[in-house]
TORRO-677457 format. One record per residue: x, y, z of N, C-alpha, C in turn. Coordinates in steps of 0.1 Angstrom, whole numbers, plus 5000, padded with zeros to 4 digits. Example, Ala and Ser with C-alpha at 12.3 -4.5 7.8 and 13.67 -1.06 7.14 Angstrom:
# residues 2
513249435078512349555078513249675078/512849785071513749895071512950005079/
END
This chain:
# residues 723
495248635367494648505364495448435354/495448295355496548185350496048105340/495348105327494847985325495347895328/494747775328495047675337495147555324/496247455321496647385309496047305306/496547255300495147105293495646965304/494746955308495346745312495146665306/493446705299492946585292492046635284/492546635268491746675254491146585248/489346595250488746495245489146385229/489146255228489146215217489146265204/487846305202487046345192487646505186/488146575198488946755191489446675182/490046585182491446555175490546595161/490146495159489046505142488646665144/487646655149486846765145488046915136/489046935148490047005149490147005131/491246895131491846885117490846935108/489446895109488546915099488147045097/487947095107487547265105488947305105/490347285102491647395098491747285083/490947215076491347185062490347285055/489147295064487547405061488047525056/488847585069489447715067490547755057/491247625056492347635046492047665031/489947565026489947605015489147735014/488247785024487547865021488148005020/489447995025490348115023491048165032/491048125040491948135062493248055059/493948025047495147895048496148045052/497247975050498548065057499048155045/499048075033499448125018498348285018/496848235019496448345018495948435026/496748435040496848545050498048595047/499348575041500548595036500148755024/499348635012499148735005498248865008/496848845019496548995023497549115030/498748965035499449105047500549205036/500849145028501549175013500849335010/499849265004498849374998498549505010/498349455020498649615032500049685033/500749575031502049665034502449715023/502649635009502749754997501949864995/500349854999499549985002500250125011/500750055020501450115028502850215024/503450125024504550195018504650275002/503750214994503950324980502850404985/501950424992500950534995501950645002/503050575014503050675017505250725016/505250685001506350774996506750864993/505650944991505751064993505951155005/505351115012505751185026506951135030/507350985029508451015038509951105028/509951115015511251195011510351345012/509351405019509051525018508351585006/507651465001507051554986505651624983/505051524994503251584996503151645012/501751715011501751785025500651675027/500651545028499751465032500351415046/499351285053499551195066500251075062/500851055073501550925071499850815067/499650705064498850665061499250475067/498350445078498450265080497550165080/497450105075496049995080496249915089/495649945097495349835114493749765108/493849695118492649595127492749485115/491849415110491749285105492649295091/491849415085492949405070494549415071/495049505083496549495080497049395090/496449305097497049195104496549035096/495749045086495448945074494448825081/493648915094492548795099491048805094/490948865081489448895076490048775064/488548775058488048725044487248675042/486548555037485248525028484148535044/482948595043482548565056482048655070/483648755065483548865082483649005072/484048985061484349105057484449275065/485649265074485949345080486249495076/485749605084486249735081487649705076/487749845068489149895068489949995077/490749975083490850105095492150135092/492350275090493150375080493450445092/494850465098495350595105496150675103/495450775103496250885100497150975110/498550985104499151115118499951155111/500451245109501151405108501751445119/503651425120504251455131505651555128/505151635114505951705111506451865117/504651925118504852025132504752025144/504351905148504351925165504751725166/505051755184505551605184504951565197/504551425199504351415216505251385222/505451415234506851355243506151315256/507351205263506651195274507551245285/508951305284509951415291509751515283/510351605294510551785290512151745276/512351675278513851705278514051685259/512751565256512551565247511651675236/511851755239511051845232512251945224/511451955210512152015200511752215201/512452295196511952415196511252475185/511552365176510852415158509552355159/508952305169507652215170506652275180/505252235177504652255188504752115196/505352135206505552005213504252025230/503751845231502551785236503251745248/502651735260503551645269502451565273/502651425271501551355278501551345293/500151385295499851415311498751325311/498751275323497751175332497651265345/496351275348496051345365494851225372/494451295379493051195391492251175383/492051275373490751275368490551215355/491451155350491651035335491850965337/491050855333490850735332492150615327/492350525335493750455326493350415314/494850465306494450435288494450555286/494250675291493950765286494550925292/495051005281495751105287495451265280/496051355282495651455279496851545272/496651595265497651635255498451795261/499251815266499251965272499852015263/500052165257500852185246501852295259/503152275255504352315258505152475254/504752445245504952585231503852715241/504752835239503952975239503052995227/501853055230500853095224500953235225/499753315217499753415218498553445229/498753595234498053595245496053605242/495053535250494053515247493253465256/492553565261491253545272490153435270/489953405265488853295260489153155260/488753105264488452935273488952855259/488352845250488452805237489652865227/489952825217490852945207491452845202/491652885189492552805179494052865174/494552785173496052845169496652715159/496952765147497552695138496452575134/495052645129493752515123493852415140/494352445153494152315162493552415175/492352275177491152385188492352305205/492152415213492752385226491652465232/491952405246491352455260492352435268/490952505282492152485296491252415300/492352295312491252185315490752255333/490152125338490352175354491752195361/492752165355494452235360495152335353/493852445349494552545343495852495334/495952405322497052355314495952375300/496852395295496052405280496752355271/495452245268495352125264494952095251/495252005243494551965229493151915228/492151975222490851885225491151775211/490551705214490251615205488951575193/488551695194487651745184487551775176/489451805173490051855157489651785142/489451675150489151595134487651605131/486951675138485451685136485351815136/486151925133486152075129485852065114/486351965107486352025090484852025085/484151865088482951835088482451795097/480951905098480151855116479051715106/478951685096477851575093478851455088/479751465092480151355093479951215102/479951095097479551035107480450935115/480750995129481650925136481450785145/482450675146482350585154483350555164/483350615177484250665185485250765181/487050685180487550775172487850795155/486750705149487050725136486150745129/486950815116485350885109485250795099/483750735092483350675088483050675076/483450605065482950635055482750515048/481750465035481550345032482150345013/483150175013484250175001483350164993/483650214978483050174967482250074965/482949944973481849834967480649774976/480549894982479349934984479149855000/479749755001480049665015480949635026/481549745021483049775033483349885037/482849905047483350055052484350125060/485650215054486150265053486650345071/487350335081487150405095488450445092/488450595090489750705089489850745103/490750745114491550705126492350865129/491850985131493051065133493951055142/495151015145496251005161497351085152/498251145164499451175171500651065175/501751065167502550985171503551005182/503850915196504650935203505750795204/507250895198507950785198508650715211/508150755226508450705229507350585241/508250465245507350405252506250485265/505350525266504250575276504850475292/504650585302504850505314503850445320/502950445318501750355321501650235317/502450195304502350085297503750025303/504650075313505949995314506349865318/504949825325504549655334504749585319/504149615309503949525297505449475296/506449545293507749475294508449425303/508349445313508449375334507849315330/506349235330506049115327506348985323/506448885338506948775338506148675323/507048635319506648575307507048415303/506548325316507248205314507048135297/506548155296506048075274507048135267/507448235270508648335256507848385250/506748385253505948475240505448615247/505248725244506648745228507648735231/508748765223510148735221510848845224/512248795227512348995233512749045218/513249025206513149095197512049185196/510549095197509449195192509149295208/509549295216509449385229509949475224/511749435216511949575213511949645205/511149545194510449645184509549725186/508349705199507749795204508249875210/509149875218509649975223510250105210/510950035200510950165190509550235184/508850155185507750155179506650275185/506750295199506350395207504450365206/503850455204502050455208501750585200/500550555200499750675192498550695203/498350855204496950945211496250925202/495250885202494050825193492850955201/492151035186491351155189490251095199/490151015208488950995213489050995230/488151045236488051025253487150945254/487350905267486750785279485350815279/484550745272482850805274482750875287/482350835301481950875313483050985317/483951035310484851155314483951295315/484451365324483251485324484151565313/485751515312486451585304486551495292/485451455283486151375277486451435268/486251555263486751625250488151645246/488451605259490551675266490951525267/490551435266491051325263491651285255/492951155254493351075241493350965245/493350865240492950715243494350685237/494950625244496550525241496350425231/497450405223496750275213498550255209/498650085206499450025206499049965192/499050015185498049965171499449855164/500749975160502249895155502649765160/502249805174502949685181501649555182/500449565183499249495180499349395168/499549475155499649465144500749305138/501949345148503149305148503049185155/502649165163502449035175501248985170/500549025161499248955156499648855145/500248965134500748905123501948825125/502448755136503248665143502648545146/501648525147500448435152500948335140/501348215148501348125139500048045134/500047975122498947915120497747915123/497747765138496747765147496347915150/497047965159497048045167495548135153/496148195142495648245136494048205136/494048075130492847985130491848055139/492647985150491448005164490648175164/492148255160491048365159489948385154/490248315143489048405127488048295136/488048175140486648135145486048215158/486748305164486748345176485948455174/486248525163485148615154484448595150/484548445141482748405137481948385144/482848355159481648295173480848445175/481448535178480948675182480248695170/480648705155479348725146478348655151/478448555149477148445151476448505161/477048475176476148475182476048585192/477148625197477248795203476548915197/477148945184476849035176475149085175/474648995168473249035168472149095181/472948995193472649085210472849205213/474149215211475449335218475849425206/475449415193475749485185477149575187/477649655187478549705192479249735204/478549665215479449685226480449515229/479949425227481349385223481549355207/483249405207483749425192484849275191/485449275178486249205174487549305184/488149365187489049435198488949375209/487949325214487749235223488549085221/488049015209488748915209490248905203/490749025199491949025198492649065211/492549105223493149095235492748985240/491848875238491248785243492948675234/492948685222493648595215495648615224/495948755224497348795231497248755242/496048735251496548705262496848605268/495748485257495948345260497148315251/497748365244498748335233499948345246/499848425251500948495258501248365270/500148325276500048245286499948135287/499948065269499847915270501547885261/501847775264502947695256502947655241/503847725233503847705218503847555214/503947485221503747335220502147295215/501347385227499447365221499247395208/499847495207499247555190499447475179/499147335180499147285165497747235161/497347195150496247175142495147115149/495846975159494746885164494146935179/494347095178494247115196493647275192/493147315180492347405174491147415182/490347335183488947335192489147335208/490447295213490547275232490947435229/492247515221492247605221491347725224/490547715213488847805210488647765223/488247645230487747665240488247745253/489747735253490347815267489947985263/490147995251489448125247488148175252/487048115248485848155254485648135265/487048055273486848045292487348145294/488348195288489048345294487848465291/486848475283485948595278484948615290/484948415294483548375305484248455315/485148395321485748465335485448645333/485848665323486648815324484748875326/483848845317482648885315482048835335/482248755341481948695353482248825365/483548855358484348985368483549055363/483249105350483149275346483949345342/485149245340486749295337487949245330/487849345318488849305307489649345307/490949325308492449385312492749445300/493549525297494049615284495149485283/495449465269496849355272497949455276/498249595273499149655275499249705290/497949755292497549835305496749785310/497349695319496049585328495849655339/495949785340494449875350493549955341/493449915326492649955315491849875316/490249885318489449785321488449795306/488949725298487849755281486649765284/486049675295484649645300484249755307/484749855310484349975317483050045310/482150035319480650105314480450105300/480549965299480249885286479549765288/480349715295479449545294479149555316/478049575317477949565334476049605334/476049545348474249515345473649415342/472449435332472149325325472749255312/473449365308474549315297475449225301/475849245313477049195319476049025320/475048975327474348905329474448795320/473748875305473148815291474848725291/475848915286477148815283477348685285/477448675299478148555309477448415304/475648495303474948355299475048335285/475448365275475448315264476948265262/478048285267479148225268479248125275/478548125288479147945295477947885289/477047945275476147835264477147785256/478247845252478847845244480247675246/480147755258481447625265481047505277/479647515271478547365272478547295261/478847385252478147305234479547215233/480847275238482047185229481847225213/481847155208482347175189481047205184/479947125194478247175183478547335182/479247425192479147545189479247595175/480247525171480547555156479347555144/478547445143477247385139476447535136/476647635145475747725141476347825136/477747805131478347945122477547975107/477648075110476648135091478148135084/478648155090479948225079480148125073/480648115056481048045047480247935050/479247905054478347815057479547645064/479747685075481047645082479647535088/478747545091477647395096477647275085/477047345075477147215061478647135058/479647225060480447155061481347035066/480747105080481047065092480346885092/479246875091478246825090478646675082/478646735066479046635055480446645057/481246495055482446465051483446495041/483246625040483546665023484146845028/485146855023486046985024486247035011/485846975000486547024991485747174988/486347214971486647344968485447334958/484547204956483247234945482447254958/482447224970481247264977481447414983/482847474982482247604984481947714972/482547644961482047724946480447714945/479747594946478647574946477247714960/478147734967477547804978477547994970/476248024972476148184964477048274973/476348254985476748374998478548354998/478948224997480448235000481648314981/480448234973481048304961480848484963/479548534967479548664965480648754976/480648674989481948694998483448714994/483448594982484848594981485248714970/484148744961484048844953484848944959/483849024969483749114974485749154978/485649004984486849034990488149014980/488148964968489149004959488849124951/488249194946487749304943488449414946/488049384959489149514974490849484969/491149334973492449294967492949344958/492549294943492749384935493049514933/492149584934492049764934493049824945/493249804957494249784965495949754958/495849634960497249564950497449674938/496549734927496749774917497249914918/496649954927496750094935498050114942/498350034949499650034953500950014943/500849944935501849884922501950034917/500850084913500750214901501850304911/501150344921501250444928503250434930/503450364931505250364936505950474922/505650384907506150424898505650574894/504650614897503750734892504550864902/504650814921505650924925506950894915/507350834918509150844914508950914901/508050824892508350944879508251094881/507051124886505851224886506751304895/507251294910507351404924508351394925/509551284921510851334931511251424919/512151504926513051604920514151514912/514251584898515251554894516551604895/517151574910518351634915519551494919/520551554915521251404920521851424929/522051554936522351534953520751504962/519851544959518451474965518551314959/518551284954518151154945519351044955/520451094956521151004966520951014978/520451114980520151114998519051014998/518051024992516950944990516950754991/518050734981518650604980518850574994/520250685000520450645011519450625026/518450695024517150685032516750505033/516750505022515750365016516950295020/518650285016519050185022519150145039/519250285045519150285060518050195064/516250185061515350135063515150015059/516549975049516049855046516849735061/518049795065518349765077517549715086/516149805089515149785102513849735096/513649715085512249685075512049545083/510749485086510549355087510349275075/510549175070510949095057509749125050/508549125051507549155043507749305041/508249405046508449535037509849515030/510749435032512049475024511949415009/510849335005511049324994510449434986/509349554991508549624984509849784985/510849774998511649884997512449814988/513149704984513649664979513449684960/512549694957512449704943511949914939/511749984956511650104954513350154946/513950054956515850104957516050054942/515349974935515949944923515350054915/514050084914513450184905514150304908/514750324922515750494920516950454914/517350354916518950354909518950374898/517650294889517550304878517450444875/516650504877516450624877517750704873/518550714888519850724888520450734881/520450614875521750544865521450674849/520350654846519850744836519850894839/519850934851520451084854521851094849/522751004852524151034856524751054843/523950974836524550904819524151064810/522951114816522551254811522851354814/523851394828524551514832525751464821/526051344826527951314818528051364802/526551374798526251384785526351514782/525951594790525651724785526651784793/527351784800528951814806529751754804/530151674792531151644785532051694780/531951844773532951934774534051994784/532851974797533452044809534551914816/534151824818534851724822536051654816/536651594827538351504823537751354824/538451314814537951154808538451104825/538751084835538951034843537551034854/537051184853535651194855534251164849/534851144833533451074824533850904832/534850894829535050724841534550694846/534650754858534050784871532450734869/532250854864530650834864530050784854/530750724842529850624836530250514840/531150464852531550324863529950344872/530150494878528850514889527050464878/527250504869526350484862525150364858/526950264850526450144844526550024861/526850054870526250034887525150034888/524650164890523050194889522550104883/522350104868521950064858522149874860/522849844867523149664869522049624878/521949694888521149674903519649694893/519649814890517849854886517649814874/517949684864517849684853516449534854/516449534867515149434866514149514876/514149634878513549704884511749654879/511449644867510249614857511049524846/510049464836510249384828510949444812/510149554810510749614798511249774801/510749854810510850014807512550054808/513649944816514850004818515549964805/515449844799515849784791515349854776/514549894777514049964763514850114766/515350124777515750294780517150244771/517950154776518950114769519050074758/518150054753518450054738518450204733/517750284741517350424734519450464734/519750424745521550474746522050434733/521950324733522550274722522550274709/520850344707520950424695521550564696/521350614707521950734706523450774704/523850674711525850674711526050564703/525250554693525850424681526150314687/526050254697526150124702525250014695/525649954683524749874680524649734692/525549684696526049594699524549584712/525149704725523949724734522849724733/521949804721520749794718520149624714/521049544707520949424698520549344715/521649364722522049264730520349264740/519949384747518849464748517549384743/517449394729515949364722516249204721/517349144721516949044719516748954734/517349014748516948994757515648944759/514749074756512849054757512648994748/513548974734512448884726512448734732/513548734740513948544743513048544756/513048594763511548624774510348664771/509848694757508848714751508648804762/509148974765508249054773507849104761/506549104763506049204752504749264762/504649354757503749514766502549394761/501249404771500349334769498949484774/498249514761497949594760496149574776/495949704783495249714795494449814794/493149784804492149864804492749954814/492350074816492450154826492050184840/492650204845492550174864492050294866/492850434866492250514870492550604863/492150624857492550764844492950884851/492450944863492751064870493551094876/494450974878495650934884496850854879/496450764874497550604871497650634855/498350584849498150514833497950394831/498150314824497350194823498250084828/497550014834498149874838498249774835/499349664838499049534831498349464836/496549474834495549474843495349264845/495049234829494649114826495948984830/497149024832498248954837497948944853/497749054861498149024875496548984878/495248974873494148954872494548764875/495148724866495548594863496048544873/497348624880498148604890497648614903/496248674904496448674917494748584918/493848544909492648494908493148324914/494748314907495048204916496048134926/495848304937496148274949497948244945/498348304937499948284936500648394938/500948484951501548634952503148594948/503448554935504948584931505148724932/505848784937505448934941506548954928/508148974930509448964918508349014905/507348914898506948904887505548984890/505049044897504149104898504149244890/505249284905505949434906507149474888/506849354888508049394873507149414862/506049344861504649334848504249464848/503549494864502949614868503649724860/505149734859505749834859505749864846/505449804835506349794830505449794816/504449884812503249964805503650084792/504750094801505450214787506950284794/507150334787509150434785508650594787/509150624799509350724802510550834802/510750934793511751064794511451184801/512151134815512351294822512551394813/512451554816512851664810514451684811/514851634828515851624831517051514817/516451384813516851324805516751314790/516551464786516651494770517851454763/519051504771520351464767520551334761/519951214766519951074763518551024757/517551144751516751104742516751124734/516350964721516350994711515751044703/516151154692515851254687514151274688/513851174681512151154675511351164686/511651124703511051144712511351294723/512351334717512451504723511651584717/510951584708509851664702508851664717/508451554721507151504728507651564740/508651584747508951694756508151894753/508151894743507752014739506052014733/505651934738504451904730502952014735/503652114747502652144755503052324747/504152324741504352474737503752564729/503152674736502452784727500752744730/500952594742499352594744498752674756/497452724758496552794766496652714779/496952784793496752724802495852684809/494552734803493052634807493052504804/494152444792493652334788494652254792/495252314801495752214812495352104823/495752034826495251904839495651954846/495051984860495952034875496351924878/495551814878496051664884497551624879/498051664862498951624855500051754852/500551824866501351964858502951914854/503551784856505051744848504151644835/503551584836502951514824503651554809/503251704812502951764797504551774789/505351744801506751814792507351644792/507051514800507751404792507151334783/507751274775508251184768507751054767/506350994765505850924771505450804761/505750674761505350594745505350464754/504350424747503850224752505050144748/504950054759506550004756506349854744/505549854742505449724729506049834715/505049914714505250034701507150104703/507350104715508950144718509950014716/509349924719510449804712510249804695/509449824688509349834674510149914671/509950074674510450164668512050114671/512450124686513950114688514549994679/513249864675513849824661514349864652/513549924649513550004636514750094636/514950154648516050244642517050174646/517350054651518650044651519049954636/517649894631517949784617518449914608/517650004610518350114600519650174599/520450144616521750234612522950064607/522449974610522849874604522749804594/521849894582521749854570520749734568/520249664576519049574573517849564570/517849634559516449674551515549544555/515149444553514549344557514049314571/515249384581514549374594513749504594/514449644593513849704593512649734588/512249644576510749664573509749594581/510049444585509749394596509349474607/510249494611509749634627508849744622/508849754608508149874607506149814603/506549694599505049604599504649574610/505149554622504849544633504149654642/504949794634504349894643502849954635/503149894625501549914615500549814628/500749724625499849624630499649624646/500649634653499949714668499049884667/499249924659498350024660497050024655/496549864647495749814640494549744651/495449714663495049564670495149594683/495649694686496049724700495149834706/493949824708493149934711492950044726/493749954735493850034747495350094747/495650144742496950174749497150334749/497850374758497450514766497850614760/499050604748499550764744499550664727/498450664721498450634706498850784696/498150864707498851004698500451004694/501450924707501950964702503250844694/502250714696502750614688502250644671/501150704670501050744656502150854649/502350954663503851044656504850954651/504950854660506250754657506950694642/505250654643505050584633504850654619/504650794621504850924607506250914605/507050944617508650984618509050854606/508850764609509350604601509250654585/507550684585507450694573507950824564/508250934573508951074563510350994567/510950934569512150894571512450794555/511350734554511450654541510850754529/510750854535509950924522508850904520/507850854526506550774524505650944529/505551014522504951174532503751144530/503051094519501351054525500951004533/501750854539501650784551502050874559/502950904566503351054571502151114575/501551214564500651304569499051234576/499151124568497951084578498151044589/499250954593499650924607499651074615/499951184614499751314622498451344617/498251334609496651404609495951314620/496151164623495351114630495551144646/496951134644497351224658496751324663/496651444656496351544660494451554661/493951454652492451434661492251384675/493151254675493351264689493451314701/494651414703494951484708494951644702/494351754702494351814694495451944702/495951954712496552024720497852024725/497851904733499251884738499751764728/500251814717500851674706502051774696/502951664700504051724688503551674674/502551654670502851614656502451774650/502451874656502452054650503752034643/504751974652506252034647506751924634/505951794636506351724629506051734612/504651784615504051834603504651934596/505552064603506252134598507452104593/508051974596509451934590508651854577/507751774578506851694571507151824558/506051894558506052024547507052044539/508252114548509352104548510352014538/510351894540510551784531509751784520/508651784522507851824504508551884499/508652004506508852124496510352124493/511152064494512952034496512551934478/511251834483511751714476510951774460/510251894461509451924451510252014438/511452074451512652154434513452104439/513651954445514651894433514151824422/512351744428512051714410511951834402/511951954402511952034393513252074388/514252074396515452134393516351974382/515951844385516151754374515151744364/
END
């Protein structure tokens, strides 16, 4: 079936059109901020799942599909979160023999008489051990034999760990903290390659261009996921997997230009409104996103602009009327997948048909009865602005809700990048470059919205890097030929160029640490006065998640994103950029006063250890405002500037006076002892560690410091006696 084009668009769309896409523009549907949700999924995305891909955690790859990771929710619909999970490190799906690995349990997707299109059966390939029983598990995964003696994967596995779980098809359900969004964890199987059932999708005559063959063949790399669920009416449905084109859905959604976009989210408020409360869950929002591909696919990118919004919507709910008229919804991929299958037929099928050709009787009054963001009052009065949706409670408590998620999300993602890299990768510099090299390969194939978030991963390794290299060269200095300290302090101060805006202060304060260490006054000077002419200064944060994160620069990106401005550059650099971190690996290039705090865990009980925190305890860890002071301090000191140096050293009084959140004061008070036995000041001294060590009473070097502290008394006590 063809939709059939426009000849003649009433007068009046024209208005109404413009009016309801300036509606959507303020209440939160503009382009800027579908931009910024699809941001926030894909950095979720990618720092969640860094770990897995260099091999660090035994966790799932982790994605967000449906409205949150294609950026068509917000004030109004507040949509699930739908999280999929797959794990394709021990076994793999194939759809040839030929592709099958020997170190895997390898799947072959099979289709017979008796599965329903869309849907297939997993057969596993691999020898088992020998076993009479219908049922049986091997490696935590339940199989059977089906009616063709093949034994097969059931799809039940994800409802083995917990039977009171509560499932919704194939995902298990859970509801987010704020208490209004619920959470659908998705377990699938990845297969990289294209399924032959779906191969018409690319044959498909496609007079419009849409899609493009680029994004064809990004699907095709893209391959399909077995989704844990079977065909209700299957007598096998347990041996089932349901096909799903989620990457490639995702991908062609979040391509939807403007209009296009528009029309959806009203396409969904139509079904809120007025489907929903009938049909409750048999027809979904999945519905109107194959409703949106198909007419997208079929009409001319010429319709899709602002004043042809409402003729749009309408060819839409003519394509839902037809398809509801048949009984039949075509899969966009697999158009002998019928979505409507012993779902909507009967009297359902009946209701459907008649509440939709009510719908495309009304013309634009349809709109008149949207709840969402109270889209009638608007509609109604001549007035779009931004005091009549502040004024509205339901749209304020909407928008809450939905920046809230934002936030904690965004925050979570930010933390999480810097927390592996410090925390999980190895500190190896043949891993550490393969790793680079990973990330530069990907940045090759990334679509532009992930290359900026791999983009600043590749700066935080270099950095990283750069400060490895500078710490082997250091401590193999003897062993090496000045043509090889060359070498690699060329390889180094490289690193160090690329990743030096990796964050705002933590690389740059690392450099000063060099420069006190190798007497560079010049580098350090050059360094502190950098941030002071950009005024970075550490802006002290409440804490995100104490069980996980350290603290964040909460009240900055609070600011930044409250008004809808995703400068990401300045986001990702603020985020970062909380305190100075010393690998164990990077003692060599730490300055003296902060290698103590590497040792801070020694001679303690291992009960009073964190499992959450087992590298924590051996680095080096100081707030980067209190780390710009001190690296004052010592550099005024080896340059003789009593005057500055006392300056830096009132500074570090008065942040520890004023600055009440900041996350390792234990051991900005050592710091600030060190200063003071340095001047001889040992009473100031001892109370700064005495305060320390209330703090922290365990894992704190002010034990060691107190014993040089002593130490110096007792030095300074016969020589007043000995004059």
């Amino acid at each position: 079936m063809i939709i059939d084009m426009y000849h003649h668009i009433p007068g009046y769309f024209r208005s109404v059109s413009e009016r309801v896409s300036n509606i959507l523009d303020v209440i939160g549907y503009s382009q800027e901020r579908r931009n910024g949700k699809v941001m926030v999924a894909t950095a979720t995305e990618v720092f969640t799942n860094i770990p897995k891909c260099f091999g660090l955690e035994d966790t799932c790859f982790k994605y967000i599909f449906g409205s949150r990771g294609e950026g068509s929710t917000g004030p109004g619909l507040n949509s699930d979160i739908d999280i999929l999970y797959w794990d394709n490190d021990q076994q793999q799906l194939v759809t040839e023999l030929s592709d099958c690995q020997p170190d895997k349990l390898n799947y072959l997707l099979v289709h017979d008489g008796q599965t329903h299109p869309g849907y297939v059966k997993l057969q596993l390939l691999r020898m088992l051990p020998d076993n009479t029983e219908p049922v049986f598990h091997y490696q935590n995964r339940s199989f059977r034999v089906d009616s063709y003696d093949r034994t097969v994967l059931s799809n039940q596995i994800g409802r083995l760990i917990d039977s009171d779980e509560v499932f919704s098809g194939p995902a298990r359900r859970s509801l987010h903290d704020t208490k209004e969004i619920c959470v659908d964890n998705v377990l699938a199987f990845r297969c990289a390659r294209w399924p032959n059932e779906a191969h018409e999708w690319f044959q498909r005559r496609r007079p419009q261009g849409w899609p493009a063959s680029h994004q064809l063949l990004n699907a095709r790399k893209d391959g399909c996921f077995a989704v844990a669920v079977g065909h209700t009416h299957s007598h096998e449905s347990d041996l089932e997997w349901r096909l799903s084109f989620s990457f490639t859905e995702r991908e062609l959604t979040r391509s939807f230009e403007d209009t296009v976009m528009k029309v959806y989210v009203l396409l969904k408020m139509i079904k809120k409104t007025y489907i929903e409360p009938i049909f409750r869950d048999v027809f979904t929002s999945y519905h109107c996103k194959v409703c949106m591909l198909w007419v997208r696919e079929r009409t001319p990118t010429d319709l899709w602009r602002t004043e042809n919004i409402l003729y749009c919507l309408t060819l839409c709910i003519k394509q839902l009327y037809e398809w509801a008229t048949m009984g039949y919804c075509p899969d966009y991929f697999i158009v002998t997948n019928n979505i409507y299958d012993r779902k909507i037929f009967g009297t359902t099928q009946i209701i459907l048909t008649k509440v939709l050709g009510i719908l495309l009787s009304e013309d634009y009054r349809m709109l008149l009865g949207l709840e969402c963001c109270n889209l009638r009052e608007l509609l109604l009065h001549d007035c779009s602005s931004l005091d009549m949706i502040i004024n509205s409670r339901s749209i304020k408590r909407n928008l809450s809700v939905e920046k809230k998620l934002d936030y904690k999300i965004c925050f979570t993602s930010q933390m999480y990048c810097r927390y592996v890299i410090l925390r999980q990768i190895p500190q190896n510099y043949n891993i550490m470059t393969s790793y680079i090299r990973s990330i530069m390969h990907a940045l090759q194939y990334a679509p532009s919205t992930l290359q900026i978030f791999l983009q600043h991963v590749l700066m935080m390794l270099l950095s990283r890097l750069g400060f490895h290299v500078v710490s082997v060269c250091k401590e193999n200095a003897h062993f090496l030929s000045q043509e090889e300290v060359n070498y690699l302090m060329d390889l180094a101060s490289m690193c160090l160029l690329v990743g030096i805006n990796s964050d705002a202060t933590s690389v740059r304060l690392k450099l000063c640490g060099l420069g006190t260490m190798f007497g560079d006054c010049d580098l350090t000077e050059t360094s502190l006065q950098h941030m002071s002419d950009h005024k970075m200064r550490y802006m002290a944060a409440s804490k995100l998640d104490t069980a996980y994160f350290p603290c964040c620069n909460r009240e900055f990106t609070l600011k930044r994103l409250s008004t809808e401005k995703y400068c990401l550059e300045d986001l990702l650099q603020n985020q970062m950029s909380f305190s100075v971190v010393y690998l164990p690996s990077e003692i060599h290039i730490t300055p003296t006063p902060l290698k103590m705090e590497m040792f801070r865990s020694s001679a303690v009980r291992p009960d009073v250890r964190d499992a959450n925190k087992p590298l924590w305890y051996e680095w080096a860890d100081v707030d980067s405002l209190m780390c710009l002071y001190f690296f004052q301090y010592l550099n005024f000191s080896i340059l003789g500037k009593e005057r500055h140096q006392q300056a830096a050293l009132d500074n570090m009084i008065y942040v520890m006076k004023t600055e009440s959140n900041m996350s390792h004061r234990e051991t900005e008070f050592n710091l600030l002892g060190y200063c003071f036995m340095k001047e001889s000041k040992f009473l100031n001294a001892f109370v700064c560690f005495n305060k320390s060590l209330k703090l922290c009473p365990h894992h704190n070097a002010a034990k060691f410091y107190l014993g040089i502290l002593f130490h110096k008394i007792h030095i300074a006590r016969l020589r007043h006696f000995r004059n």
